[in-house]
N, C-alpha and C positions, 0 to 999 in steps of 0.2 A: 643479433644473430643467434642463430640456437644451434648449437652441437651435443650437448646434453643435460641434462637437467634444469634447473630453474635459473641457472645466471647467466649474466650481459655478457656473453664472448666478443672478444674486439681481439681485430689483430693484434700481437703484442707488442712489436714495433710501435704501434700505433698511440701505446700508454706503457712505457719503457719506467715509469714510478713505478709498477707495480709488479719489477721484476728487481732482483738482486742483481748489481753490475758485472758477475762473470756471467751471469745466465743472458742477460741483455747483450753483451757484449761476441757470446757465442752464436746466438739468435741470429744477429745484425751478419757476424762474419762468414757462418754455413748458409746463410740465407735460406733458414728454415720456414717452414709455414707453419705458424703453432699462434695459439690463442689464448690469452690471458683474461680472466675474470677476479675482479676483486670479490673477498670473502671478509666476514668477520671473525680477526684471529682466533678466537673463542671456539672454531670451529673447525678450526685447523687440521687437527687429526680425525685419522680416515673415517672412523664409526660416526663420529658428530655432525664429520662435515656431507657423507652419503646423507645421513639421514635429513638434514638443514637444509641441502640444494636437491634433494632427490637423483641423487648420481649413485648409479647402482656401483655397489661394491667390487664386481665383475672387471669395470671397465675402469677403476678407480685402481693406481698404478702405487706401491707406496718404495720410493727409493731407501733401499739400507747402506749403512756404510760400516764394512766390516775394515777388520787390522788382525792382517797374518803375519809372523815368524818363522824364518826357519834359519839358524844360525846368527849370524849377524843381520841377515837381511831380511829390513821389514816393509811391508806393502799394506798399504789399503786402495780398495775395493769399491764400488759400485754396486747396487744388484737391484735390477728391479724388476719386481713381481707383483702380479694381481693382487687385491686388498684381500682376496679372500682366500688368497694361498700364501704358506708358509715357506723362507728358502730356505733349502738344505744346505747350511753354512757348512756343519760338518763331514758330511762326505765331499760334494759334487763342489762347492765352492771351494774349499781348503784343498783339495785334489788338484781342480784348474790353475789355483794361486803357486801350487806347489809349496805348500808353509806345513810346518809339525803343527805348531797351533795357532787359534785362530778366534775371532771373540768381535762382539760389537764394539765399533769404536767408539769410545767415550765422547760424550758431550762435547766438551772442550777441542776436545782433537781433532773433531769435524767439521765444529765452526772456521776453528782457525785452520785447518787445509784448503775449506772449500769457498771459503768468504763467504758463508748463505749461514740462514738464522736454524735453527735444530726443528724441527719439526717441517722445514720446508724445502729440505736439501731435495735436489731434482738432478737427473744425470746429465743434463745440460748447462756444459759450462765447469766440469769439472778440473782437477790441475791435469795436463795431461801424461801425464807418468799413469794414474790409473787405469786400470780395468774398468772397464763397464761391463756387467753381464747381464744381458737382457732373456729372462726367460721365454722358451719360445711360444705360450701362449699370450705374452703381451704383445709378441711381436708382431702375431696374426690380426690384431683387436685393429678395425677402421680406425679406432679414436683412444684413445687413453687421459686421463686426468693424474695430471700428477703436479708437486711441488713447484715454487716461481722461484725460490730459491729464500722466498720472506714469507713470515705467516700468514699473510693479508691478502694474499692471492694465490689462486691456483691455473698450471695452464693445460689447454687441450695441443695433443700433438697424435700422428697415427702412430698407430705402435710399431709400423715399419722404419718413419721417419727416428724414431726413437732408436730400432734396432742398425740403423744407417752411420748414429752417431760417430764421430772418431775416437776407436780403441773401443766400441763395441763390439762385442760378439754374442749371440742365440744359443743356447744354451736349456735341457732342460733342468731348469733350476729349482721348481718348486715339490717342496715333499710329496710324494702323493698321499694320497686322500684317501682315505678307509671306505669302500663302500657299504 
């Protein structure tokens, strides 16, 4: 099947190995319709892996996972924006979060919140206490490529069904762009 670029799209359902078990698990329970292709982890992140399957950067989605404070109470975050736009952690995200401050979540912190491996965290399937904040030109895209929640695959979902998720919200998120 082809959705975009050069790899084998299969239902995800369909090869449930090549998702991480909250992602699989979410998948299965919202009965989403989203598509999983295995990749070589090597090529995992965004620049390498556009360039290695020809998926334009545009439609290529990269999920972050921030960690705000404000007093005793801390929150992490979702956000997911086009590979080719930057999100505005510190205004428009830290604003939404309502946090004083506010920073990428470490390594460590994200693995173990999200049960997904660090370079493959996807907003599907997250704990649900967080925020998702879906920029709204992902949320417009037919298709989006993002995260399976493990290096070794990535999956296609539309960027509506993304902005549908539970505890997402459209949002615009991404910095603008200098013309």
């Amino acid at each position: 099947m082809h959705i975009v670029g050069t790899l084998d799209w299969q239902p995800a359902l369909d090869h449930s190995e090549l998702l991480a078990r909250p992602v699989r698990d979410a998948i299965a329970e919202l009965g989403l319709e989203c598509f999983v292709a295995p990749i070589d982890p090597s090529h995992a992140d965004t620049a390498a892996f556009c360039a290695a399957y020809e998926v334009p950067p545009e439609v290529s989605a990269n999920c972050v996972v921030v960690a705000g404070r404000r007093a005793e109470v801390f929150v992490m975050a979702a956000c997911l924006v086009r590979a080719t736009d930057r999100a505005d952690v510190n205004r428009v995200i830290r604003k939404r979060l309502d946090v004083r401050k506010i920073s990428f979540a470490g390594m460590d912190d994200a693995v173990r919140e999200t049960g997904m491996e660090y370079g493959g965290i996807t907003p599907i399937g997250l704990p649900p206490s967080w925020p998702i904040l879906v920029d709204e030109a992902v949320a417009r895209l037919g298709m989006i490529v993002v995260g399976s929640g493990i290096r070794r695959s990535k999956i296609a979902i539309s960027g509506q069904s993304a902005a549908s998720l539970p505890y997402a919200e459209v949002l615009p998120l991404a910095l603008s762009q200098p013309s």
